[in-house]
TORDRENZA-717483 format. One record per residue (C-alpha): z, y, x. Coordinates in steps of 0.02 Angstrom, whole numbers, padded with zeros to 5 digits, always signed. Layout:
N
ZYX/...
This chain:
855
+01158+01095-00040/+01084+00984+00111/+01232+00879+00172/+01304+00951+00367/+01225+00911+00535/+01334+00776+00661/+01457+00850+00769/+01378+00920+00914/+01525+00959+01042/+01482+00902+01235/+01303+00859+01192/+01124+00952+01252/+01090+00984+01055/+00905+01061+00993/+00883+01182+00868/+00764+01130+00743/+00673+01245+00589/+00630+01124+00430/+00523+01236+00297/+00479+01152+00150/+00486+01144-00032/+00548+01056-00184/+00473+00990-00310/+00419+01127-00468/+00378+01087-00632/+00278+01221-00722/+00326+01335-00598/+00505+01304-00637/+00623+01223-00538/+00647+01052-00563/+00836+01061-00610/+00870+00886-00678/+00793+00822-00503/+00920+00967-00395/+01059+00897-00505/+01025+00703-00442/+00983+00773-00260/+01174+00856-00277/+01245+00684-00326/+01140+00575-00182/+01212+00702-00060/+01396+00683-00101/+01386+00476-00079/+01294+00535+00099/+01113+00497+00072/+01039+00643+00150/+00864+00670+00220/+00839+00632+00413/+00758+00656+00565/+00722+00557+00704/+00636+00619+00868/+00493+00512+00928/+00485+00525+01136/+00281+00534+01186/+00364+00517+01368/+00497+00393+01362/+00484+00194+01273/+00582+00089+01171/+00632-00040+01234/+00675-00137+01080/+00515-00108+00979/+00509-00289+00890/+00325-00283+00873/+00279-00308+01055/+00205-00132+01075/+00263-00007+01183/+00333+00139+01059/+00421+00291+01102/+00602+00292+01107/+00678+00360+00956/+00821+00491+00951/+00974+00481+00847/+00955+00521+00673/+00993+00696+00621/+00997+00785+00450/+00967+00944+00371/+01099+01107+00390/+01109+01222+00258/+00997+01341+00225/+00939+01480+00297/+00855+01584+00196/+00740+01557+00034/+00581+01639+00003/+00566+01664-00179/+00408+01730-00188/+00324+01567-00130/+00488+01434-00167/+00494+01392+00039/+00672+01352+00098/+00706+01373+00272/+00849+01238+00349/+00921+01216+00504/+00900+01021+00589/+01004+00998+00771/+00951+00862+00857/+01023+00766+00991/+00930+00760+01129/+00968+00657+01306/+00833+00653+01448/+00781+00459+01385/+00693+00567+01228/+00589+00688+01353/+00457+00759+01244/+00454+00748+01066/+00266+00694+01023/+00330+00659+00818/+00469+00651+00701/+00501+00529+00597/+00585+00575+00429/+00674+00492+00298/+00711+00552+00137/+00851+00463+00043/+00848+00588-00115/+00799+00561-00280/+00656+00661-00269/+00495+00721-00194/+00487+00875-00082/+00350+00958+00014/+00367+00977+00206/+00284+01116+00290/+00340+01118+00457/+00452+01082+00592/+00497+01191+00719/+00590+01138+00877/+00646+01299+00969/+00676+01252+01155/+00660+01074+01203/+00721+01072+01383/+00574+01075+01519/+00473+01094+01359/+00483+01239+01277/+00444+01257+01080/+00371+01114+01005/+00280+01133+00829/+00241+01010+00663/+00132+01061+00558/+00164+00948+00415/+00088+00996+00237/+00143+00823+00166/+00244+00786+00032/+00380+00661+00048/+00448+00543-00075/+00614+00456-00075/+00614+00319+00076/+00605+00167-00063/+00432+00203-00098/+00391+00174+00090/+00360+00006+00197/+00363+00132+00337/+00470+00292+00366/+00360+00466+00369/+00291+00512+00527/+00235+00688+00582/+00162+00704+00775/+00170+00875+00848/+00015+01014+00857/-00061+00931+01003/-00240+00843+00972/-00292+00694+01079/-00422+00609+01065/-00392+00417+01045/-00425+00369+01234/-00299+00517+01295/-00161+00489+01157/-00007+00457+01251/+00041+00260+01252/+00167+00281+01165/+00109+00370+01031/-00043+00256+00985/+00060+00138+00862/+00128+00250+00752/-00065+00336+00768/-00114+00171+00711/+00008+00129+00571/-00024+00297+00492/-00205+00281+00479/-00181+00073+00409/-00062+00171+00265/-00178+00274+00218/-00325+00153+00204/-00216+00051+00091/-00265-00139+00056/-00388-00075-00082/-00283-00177-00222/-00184-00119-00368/-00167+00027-00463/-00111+00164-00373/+00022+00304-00379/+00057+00446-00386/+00184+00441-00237/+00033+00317-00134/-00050+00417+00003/-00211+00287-00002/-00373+00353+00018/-00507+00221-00031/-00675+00226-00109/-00750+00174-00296/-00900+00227-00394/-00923+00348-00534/-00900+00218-00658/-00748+00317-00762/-00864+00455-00843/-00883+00326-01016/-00784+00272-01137/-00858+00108-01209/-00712+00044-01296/-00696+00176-01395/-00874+00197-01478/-01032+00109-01366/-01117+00302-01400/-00984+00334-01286/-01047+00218-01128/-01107+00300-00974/-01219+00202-00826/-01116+00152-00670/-01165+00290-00528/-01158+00218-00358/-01215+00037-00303/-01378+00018-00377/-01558+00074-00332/-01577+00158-00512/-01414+00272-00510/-01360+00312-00313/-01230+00409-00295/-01086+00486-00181/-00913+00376-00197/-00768+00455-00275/-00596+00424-00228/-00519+00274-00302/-00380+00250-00432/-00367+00059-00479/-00377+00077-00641/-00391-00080-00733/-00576-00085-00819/-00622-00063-00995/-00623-00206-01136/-00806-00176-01147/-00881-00187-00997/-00784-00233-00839/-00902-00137-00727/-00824+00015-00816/-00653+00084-00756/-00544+00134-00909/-00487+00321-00935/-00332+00398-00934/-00282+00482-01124/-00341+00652-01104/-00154+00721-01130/-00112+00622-00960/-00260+00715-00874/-00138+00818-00754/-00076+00616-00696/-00253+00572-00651/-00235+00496-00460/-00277+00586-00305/-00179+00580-00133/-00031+00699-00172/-00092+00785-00039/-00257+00836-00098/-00163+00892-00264/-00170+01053-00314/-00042+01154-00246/-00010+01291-00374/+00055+01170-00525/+00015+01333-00648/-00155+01321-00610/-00178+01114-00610/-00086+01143-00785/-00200+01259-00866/-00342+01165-00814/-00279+01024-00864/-00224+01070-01032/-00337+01220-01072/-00498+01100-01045/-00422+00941-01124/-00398+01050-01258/-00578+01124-01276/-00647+00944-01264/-00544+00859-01395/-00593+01012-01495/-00772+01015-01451/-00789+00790-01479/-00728+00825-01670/-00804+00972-01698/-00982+00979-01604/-01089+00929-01745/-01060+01102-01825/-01091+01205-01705/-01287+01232-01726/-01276+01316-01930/-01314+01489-01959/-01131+01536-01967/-01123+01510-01795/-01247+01633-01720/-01246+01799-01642/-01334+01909-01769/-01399+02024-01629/-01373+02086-01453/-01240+02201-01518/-01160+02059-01579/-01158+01984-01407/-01087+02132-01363/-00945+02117-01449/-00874+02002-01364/-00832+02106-01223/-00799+02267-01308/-00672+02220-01430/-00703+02035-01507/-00803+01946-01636/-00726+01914-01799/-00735+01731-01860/-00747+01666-02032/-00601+01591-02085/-00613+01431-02136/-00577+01257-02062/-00685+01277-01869/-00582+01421-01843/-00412+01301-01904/-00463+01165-01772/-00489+01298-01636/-00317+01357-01657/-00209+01192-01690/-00305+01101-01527/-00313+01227-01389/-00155+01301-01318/-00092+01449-01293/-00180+01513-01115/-00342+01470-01178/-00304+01537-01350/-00269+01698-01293/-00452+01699-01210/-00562+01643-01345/-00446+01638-01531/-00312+01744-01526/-00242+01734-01753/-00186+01903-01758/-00374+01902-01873/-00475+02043-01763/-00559+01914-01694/-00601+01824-01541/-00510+01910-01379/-00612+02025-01268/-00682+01948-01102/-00721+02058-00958/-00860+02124-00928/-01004+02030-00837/-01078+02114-00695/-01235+02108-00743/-01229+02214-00883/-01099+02331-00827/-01203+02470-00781/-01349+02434-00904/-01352+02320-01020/-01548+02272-01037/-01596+02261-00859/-01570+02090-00872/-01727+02072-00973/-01842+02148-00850/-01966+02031-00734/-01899+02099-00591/-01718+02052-00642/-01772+01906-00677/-01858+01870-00510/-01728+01960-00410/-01600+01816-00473/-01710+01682-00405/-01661+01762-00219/-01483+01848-00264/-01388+01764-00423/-01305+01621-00431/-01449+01481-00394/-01527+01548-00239/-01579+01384-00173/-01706+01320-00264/-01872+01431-00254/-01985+01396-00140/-02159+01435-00034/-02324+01424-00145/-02422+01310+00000/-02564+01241-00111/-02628+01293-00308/-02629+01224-00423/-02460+01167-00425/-02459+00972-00412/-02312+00828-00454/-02258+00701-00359/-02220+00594-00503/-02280+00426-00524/-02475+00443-00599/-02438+00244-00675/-02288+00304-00766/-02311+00476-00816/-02525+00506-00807/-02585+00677-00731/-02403+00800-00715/-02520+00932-00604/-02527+01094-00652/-02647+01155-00803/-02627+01342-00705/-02807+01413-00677/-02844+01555-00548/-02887+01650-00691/-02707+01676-00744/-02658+01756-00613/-02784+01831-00501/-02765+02019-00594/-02607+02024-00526/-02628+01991-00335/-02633+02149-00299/-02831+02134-00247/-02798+01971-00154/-02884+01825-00218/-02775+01647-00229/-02819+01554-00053/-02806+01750+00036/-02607+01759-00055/-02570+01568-00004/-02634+01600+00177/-02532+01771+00172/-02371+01674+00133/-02369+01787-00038/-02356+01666-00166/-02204+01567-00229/-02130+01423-00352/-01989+01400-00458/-02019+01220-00498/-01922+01115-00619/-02070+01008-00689/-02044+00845-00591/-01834+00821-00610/-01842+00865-00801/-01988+00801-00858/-01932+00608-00867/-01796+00676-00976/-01900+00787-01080/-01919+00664-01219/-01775+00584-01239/-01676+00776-01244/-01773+00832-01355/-01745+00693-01480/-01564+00762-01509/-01545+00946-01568/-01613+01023-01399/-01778+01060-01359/-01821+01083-01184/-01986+01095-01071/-02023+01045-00898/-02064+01234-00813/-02165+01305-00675/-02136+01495-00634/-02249+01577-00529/-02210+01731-00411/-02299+01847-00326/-02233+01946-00180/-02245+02151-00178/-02303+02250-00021/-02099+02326-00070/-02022+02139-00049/-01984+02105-00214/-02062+01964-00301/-02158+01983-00497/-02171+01843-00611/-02359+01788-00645/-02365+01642-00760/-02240+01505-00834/-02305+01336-00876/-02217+01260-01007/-02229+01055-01029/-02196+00927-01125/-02243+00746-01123/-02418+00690-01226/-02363+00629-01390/-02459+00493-01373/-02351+00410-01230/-02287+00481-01049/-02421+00390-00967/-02553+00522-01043/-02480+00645-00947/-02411+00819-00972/-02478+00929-01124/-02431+01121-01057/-02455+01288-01115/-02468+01433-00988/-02388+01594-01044/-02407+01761-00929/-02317+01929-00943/-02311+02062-01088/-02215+02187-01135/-02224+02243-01305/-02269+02136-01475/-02263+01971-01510/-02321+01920-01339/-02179+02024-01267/-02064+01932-01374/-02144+01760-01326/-02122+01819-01145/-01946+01818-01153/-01933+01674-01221/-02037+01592-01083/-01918+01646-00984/-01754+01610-01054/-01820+01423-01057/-01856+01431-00879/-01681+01504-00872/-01620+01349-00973/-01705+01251-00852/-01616+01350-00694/-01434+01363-00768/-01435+01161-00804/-01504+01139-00619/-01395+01243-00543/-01204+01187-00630/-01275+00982-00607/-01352+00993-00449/-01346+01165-00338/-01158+01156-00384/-01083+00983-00416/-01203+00858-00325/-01225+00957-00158/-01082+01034-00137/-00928+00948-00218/-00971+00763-00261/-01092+00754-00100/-00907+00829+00005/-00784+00711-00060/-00855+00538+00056/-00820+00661+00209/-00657+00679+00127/-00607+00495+00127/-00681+00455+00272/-00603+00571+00374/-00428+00523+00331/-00442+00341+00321/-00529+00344+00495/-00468+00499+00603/-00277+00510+00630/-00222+00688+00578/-00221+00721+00788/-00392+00693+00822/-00482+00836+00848/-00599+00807+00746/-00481+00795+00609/-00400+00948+00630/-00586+01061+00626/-00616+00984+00462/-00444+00945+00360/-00443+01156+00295/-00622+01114+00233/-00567+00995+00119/-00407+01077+00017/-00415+01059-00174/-00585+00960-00193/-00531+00802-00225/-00405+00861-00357/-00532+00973-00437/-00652+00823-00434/-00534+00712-00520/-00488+00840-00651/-00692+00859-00691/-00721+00674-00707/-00588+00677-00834/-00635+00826-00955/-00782+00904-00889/-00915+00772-00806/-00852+00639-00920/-00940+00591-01058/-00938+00698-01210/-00864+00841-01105/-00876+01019-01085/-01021+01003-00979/-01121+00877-01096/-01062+00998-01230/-01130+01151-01163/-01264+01111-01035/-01436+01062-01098/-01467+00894-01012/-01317+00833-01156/-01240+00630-01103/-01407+00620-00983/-01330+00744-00871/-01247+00636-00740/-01376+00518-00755/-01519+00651-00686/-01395+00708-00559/-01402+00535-00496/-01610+00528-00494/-01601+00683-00399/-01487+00601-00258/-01622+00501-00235/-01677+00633-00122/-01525+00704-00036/-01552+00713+00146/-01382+00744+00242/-01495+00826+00377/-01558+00962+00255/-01409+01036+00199/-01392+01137+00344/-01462+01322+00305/-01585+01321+00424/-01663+01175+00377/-01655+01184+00182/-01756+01349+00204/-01884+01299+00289/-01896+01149+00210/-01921+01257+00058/-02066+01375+00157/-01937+01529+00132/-01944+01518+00328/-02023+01483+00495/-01986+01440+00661/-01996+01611+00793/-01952+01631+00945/-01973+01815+00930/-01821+01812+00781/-01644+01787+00790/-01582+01618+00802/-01777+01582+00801/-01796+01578+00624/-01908+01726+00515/-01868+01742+00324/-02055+01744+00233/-01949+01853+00130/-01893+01986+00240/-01765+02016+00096/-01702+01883+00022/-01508+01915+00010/-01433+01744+00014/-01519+01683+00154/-01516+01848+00246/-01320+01813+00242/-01298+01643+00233/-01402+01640+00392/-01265+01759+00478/-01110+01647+00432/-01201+01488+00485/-01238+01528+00638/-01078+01604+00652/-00981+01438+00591/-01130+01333+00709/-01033+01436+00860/-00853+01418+00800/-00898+01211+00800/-00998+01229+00967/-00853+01309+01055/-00728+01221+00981/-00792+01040+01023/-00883+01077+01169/-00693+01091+01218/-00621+00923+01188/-00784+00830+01218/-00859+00874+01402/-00993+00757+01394/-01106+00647+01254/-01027+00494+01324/-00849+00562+01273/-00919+00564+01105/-00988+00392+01110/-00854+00323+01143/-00724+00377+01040/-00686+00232+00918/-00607+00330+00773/-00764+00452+00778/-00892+00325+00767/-00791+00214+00623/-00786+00374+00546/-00975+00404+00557/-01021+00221+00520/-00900+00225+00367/-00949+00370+00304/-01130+00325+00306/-01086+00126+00226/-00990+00152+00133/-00919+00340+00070/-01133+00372+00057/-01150+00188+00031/-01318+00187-00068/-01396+00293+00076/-01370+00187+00229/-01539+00143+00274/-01585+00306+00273/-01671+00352+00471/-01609+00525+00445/-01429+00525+00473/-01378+00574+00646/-01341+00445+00762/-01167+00526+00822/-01219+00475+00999/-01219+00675+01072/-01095+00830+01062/-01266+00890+00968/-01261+00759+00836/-01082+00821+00824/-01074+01010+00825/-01223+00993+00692/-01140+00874+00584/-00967+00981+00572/-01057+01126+00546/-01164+01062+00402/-00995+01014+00331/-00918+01147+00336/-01056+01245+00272/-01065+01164+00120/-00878+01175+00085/-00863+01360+00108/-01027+01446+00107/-01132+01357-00005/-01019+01309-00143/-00930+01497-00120/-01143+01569-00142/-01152+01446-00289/-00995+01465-00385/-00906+01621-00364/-01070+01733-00451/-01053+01635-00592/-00968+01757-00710/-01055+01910-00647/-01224+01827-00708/-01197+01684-00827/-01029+01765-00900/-01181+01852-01011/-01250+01698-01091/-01415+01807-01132/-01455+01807-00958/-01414+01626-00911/-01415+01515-01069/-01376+01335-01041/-01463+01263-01179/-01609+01296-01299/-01625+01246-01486/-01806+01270-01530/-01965+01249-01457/-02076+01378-01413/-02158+01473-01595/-02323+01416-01657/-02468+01558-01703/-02463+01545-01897/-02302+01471-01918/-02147+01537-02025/-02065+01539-01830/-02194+01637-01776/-02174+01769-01915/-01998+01778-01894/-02032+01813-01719/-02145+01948-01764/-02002+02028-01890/-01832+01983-01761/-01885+01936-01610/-01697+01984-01559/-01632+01842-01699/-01757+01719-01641/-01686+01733-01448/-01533+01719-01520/-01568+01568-01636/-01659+01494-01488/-01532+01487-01341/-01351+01407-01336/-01250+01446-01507/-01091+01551-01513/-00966+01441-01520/-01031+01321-01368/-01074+01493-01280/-00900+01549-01296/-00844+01398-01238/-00950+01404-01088/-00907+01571-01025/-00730+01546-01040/-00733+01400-00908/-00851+01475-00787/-00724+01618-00813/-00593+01512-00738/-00716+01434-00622/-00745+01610-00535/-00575+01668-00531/-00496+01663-00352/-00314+01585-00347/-00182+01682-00250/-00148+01557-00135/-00334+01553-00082/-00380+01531+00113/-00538+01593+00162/-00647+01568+00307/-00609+01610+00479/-00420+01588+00409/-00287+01455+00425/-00132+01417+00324/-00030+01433+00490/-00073+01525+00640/+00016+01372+00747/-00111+01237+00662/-00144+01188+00857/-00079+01190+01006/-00224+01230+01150/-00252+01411+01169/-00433+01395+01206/-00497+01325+01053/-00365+01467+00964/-00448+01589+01057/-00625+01541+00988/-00563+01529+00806/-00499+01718+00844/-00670+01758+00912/-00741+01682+00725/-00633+01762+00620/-00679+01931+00712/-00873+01871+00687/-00836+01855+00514/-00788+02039+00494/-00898+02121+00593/-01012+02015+00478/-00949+02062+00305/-00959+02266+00361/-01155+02218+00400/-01186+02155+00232/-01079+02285+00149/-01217+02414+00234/-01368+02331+00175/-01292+02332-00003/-01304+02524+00011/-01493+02512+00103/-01602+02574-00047/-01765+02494+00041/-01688+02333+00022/-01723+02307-00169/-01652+02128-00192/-01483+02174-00162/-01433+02268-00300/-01595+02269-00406/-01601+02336-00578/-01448+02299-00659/-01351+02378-00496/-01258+02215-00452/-01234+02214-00255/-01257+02027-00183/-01066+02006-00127/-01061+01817-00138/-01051+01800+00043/-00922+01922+00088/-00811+01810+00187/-00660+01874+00109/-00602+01929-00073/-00438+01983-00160/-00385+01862-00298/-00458+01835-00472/-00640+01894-00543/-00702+01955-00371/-00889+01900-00346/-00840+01886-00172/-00779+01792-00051/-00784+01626+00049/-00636+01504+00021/-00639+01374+00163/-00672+01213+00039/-00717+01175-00136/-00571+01225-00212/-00616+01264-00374/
């Protein structure tokens, strides 16, 4: 137990609440680390607080500054009581307290046992003239000798810098110099530095030079987000290249310890589960394209989630089961010899299991599946690229009117461009400098166009894809393309589908590198940094934006090491192979901060104009078009959460101009955390509560909605790799060809043969499995971990107001679900679009909004 309080006769003594939490391993208790706590405690080294006055000095501070004075030490009581369900203990702390301390504005607390423990809060019950004063902590604390300074926690008031108390602006100061660090030296585990590097740990160059990946970040030719940094020394190889941690010490990969994870079950199934699959899949890759390793047929596929698929025994099935451990085993190869286990059920073939093959399935996804955000408005035709004519020749369409004009619906082209009627799915320009060089390993891919038309009923119909590849004769000569339109039955119905599972291909790869990792959690982590190395934790500022940012570095850390990296899961199982970080980079090229926000991105994308006559001034040219129908809601909603909440603190635009931790914040986080994109004339200047309000709401779009829209649907429609393959193996059959006869005879087999293989499919699904589960300890928007997170009532009263918002919101979109006229929603395969339900029970939801990127 927690050594005894001091005696407290004839003194004015404060009651004081310390919840926290020690230190688990695996879920289990660390006992070995109790044991040594037990011993520290009987020679008296206890853990202890010190009051720090916000009212009152010190008149022996040895630096010079003014400090507040600090109270007498005092240590922890027993407990109180223990919540098991959630491993909080609840202890008793009485201060002494004398009318020098006044108010308490911090604590400072020393911990002088052998090991780490997590504080929650502080609670002191009735300060006298003062009432309750509140900590929220969330840190974890190591033993004082890892320290230069003691801990400090302030209290749940915000100031900003100008207004901080006097006596509270050193220890404001020190804390934010600790967690800048010097930006030397490895660093560990128990370090709280927050710092910057460059994606240059994704390669492995001493250990085969097949195994070298390009620095992203600093250069022209690969710009790129920073990462946090972990010191690592560099590689043998190449010193521009950090070196790698052994892939069984992926769970000791470095991240703040407060950004880990903080359900160790889950960081250790990641961990191991995926380390697992990669050392498996590095070994054992090659193999994975022979016959033995196809589905045999749609009931095949079937199988896999009613009841198994039987491997053949032999030595693939031997290094499954000797290199991945037991929670993944039990997914994908249990050895009881039925075969692999059953997966649930993917939404979108739950209620019929070949709507996903129909056009307007297929269509439907563009505006209500997992990668919402990349179609676009039709404004001239044909089709042209913006690709360099020098470099790659003529990239414009080869689509003639004549392709598509039967299926206008009597319009002709310039009438259904002028009627706002026509739209693009375009992945021609990102791919096509990569065409080539993919499709000199095993994959074959094409640079796509997809064409839509748009119904009188508001859904849209596929009328052509273009299908490209670069001349033979050099990239210079241009594209040579083949234009395929839609059929039903025969072997042009069977070439159909295939036209569209490579556009599909094309959409799945676009979506996991760049809809999901670029723009939502690589593009999040600089705001991450920034905003702890440059607001202190009670700046206002700070406080808006810390939920925002739970889990993402740790989750970002764990995918550089086993599934970014190269020769990962991703390279494994997504088509763009050890190029696929690389053309994440080109895209960045083009990220505009400014863009992000909803609005913005869709009309950017022509999916919407400015009206007065509409809410929030904005009409959808697709009345329904379920994402941005509800994403439009919950911005605007968040846009007035941010409004009212800084509109409080900061009464005029001067107040934000001059506050010198939110403008080193903004001018860091532009230089440096978004380094390569500094010169850009887009960023705000951070001059007007406008530039603010829009800023934090962009931000915390991206971290909740966006990510939640892009990630959490990933199961219900890719779960069924049919439906979103992430590779393809052959090119497109030639008329009299042995292909094209065995197209004619199984066009089934050929899909099959075509798309990702069993084995890597298997693979796949199991991680986006894990990627679209909800943890139990999830917060969700319009929540809070604690309702005390802040002590002004107005700003408390506004994030009330939101969460209410948020409700009324979700009940909306639950009634438009059940709206038959609104096709999009449910469509064919009677999957409603529940990826922006704000809220969601834990697990395989399809729902819900978690406040960061957290997963």
């Amino acid at each position: 137990m927690f050594g005894k309080s001091m005696a407290d006769e004839g003194k004015n003594m404060v009651k004081g609440i310390a919840v926290l939490k020690k230190k688990n391993v695996m879920d289990v208790n660390d006992i070995g680390a109790s044991v040594l706590d037990g011993v520290y405690e009987l020679f008296g080294k206890n853990i202890s607080f010190q009051l720090i006055s916000a009212t009152h000095s010190d008149h022996k501070s040895s630096d010079g500054k003014l400090r507040g004075k600090l109270g007498k030490p005092a240590i922890l009581e027993d407990g109180i009581t223990t919540n098991l369900e959630i491993e909080e203990l609840t202890y008793e702390v009485k201060f002494e307290w004398t009318e020098e301390i006044g108010l308490p504005g911090a604590v400072s607390v020393k911990n002088n046992h052998y090991s780490e423990f997590l504080l929650k809060t502080i609670t002191l019950e009735d300060v006298p003239g003062h009432g309750q004063v509140h900590f929220v902590c969330n840190s974890w604390v190591y033993p004082s000798k890892r320290y230069k300074k003691d801990r400090v926690f302030f209290s749940n008031k915000v100031y900003l810098p100008s207004e901080t108390p006097e006596l509270l602006l050193p220890y404001r100061e020190e804390e934010l110099s600790v967690l800048r660090g010097d930006g030397s030296g490895e660093l560990q585990e128990w370090d709280r530095v927050y710092d910057y590097a460059f994606y240059n740990d994704l390669g492995d160059p001493d250990n085969n030079i097949d195994d070298a990946r390009p620095v992203l970040g600093g250069s022209s030719e690969y710009p790129y987000p920073r990462r946090g940094r972990t010191g690592r020394p560099p590689t043998k190889s190449d010193p521009k290249t950090e070196s790698r941690l052994p892939l069984l010490k992926s769970l000791d990969i470095y991240v703040p310890r407060d950004e880990r994870f903080a359900q160790i079950k889950l960081s250790d199934f990641l961990g191991n589960g995926f380390k697992s699959i990669v050392q498996f899949l590095a070994s054992e890759v090659q193999g994975l394209d022979t016959t033995y390793d196809e589905f045999d047929s749609f009931e095949d596929v079937m199988k896999t989630y009613e009841g198994g698929i039987k491997l053949p025994e032999g030595p693939l099935l031997k290094a499954i089961r000797q290199h991945i451990p037991f929670e993944f085993l039990r997914v994908i190869a249990p050895t009881d010899g039925e075969g692999l286990g059953k997966y649930p059920m993917p939404q979108v073939i739950e209620v019929d299991k070949s709507a996903w093959r129909t056009d307007e399935e297929f269509a439907r996804e563009m505006l209500a599946g997992v990668n919402p955000v990349c179609i676009s408005l039709l404004k001239e035709f044909p089709p042209t690229s913006k690709l360099d004519f020098n470099v790659y020749g003529d990239q414009n369409s080869s689509i003639k009117a004549a392709d598509i004009e039967n299926n206008l619906d009597g319009l002709d082209i310039d009438e259904a461009i002028k009627a706002n009627r026509l739209f693009i799915l375009d992945h021609h320009d990102s791919l096509m400098p990569y065409v080539q060089r993919i499709n000199a390993t095993s994959r074959k891919i094409y640079a796509t166009r997809t064409l839509l038309f748009l119904r009188n009923d508001g859904t849209l119909k596929p009328l052509v894809i273009e299908l490209s590849l670069p001349n033979p004769q050099g990239n210079e000569f241009g594209a040579i393309s083949k234009v395929y339109t839609p059929a039903e039955h025969g072997v042009e119905g069977s070439i159909w589908q295939l036209a569209k599972a490579y556009v599909a291909v094309n959409d799945s790869g676009v979506h996991q590198l760049i809809s999901h990792w670029l723009n939502t959690h690589c593009v999040i982590e600089p705001f991450i940094i920034a905003t702890n190395r440059q607001l202190s934790v009670i700046h206002p500022i700070h406080k808006l934006l810390q939920p925002h940012f739970r889990d993402t570095m740790s989750i970002n850390a764990f995918a550089r090491q086993i599934l970014i990296n190269g020769g990962g899961i991703v390279e494994q199982t997504v088509f763009p192979g050890r190029y696929a970080m690389e053309m994440s980079s080109v895209v960045y090229k083009d990220w505009v901060f400014t863009d992000q926000a909803l609005p913005v991105d869709l009309v950017k994308r022509g999916m919407a104009i400015q009206d007065s006559d509409s809410p929030n001034g904005l009409r959808l040219l697709i009345e329904d078009y379920p994402y941005a129908v509800d994403g439009l809601e919950i911005w605007f909603a968040i846009k007035t959460w941010v409004d009212d909440y800084c509109s409080f603190y900061y009464k005029s635009d001067e107040m934000v101009h001059n506050d010198n931790e939110l403008q080193s914040w903004w001018k860091e986080l532009r230089e440096e955390g978004h380094g390569d994109k500094k010169d850009e004339p887009w960023w705000p200047k951070m001059h007007s509560l406008q530039d603010l309000t829009d800023t934090c709401t962009t931000i915390i779009w991206v971290a909740s909605a966006l990510h939640a829209s892009v990630n959490f649907g990933q199961y219900a429609y890719a779960g069924y790799l049919p439906n979103r393959p992430t590779l393809s193996r052959r090119l497109m059959p030639e008329p009299n060809t042995p292909e094209y006869d065995e197209l004619k005879d199984n066009p089934d087999g050929v899909f099959l043969k075509t798309i990702t293989a069993q084995l890597q499919a298997l693979i796949g699904v199991s991680l986006i499995e894990i990627l679209s589960r909800h943890p139990s300890d999830e917060v969700y928007l319009g929540q809070r971990e604690s309702s005390e997170w802040i002590m002004d009532s107005e700003p408390l009263e506004a994030f009330e107001k939101f969460g209410m918002k948020l409700r009324n919101i979700e009940e909306r979109i639950v009634k438009r679900n059940y709206d038959e006229a609104l096709k999009n929603r449910v469509g064919a395969v009677k999957v409603p679009y529940t990826l922006l339900y704000p809220t969601s029970k834990e697990g395989l939801t399809g729902m819900g909004i978690p406040n960061s990127v957290s997963i």
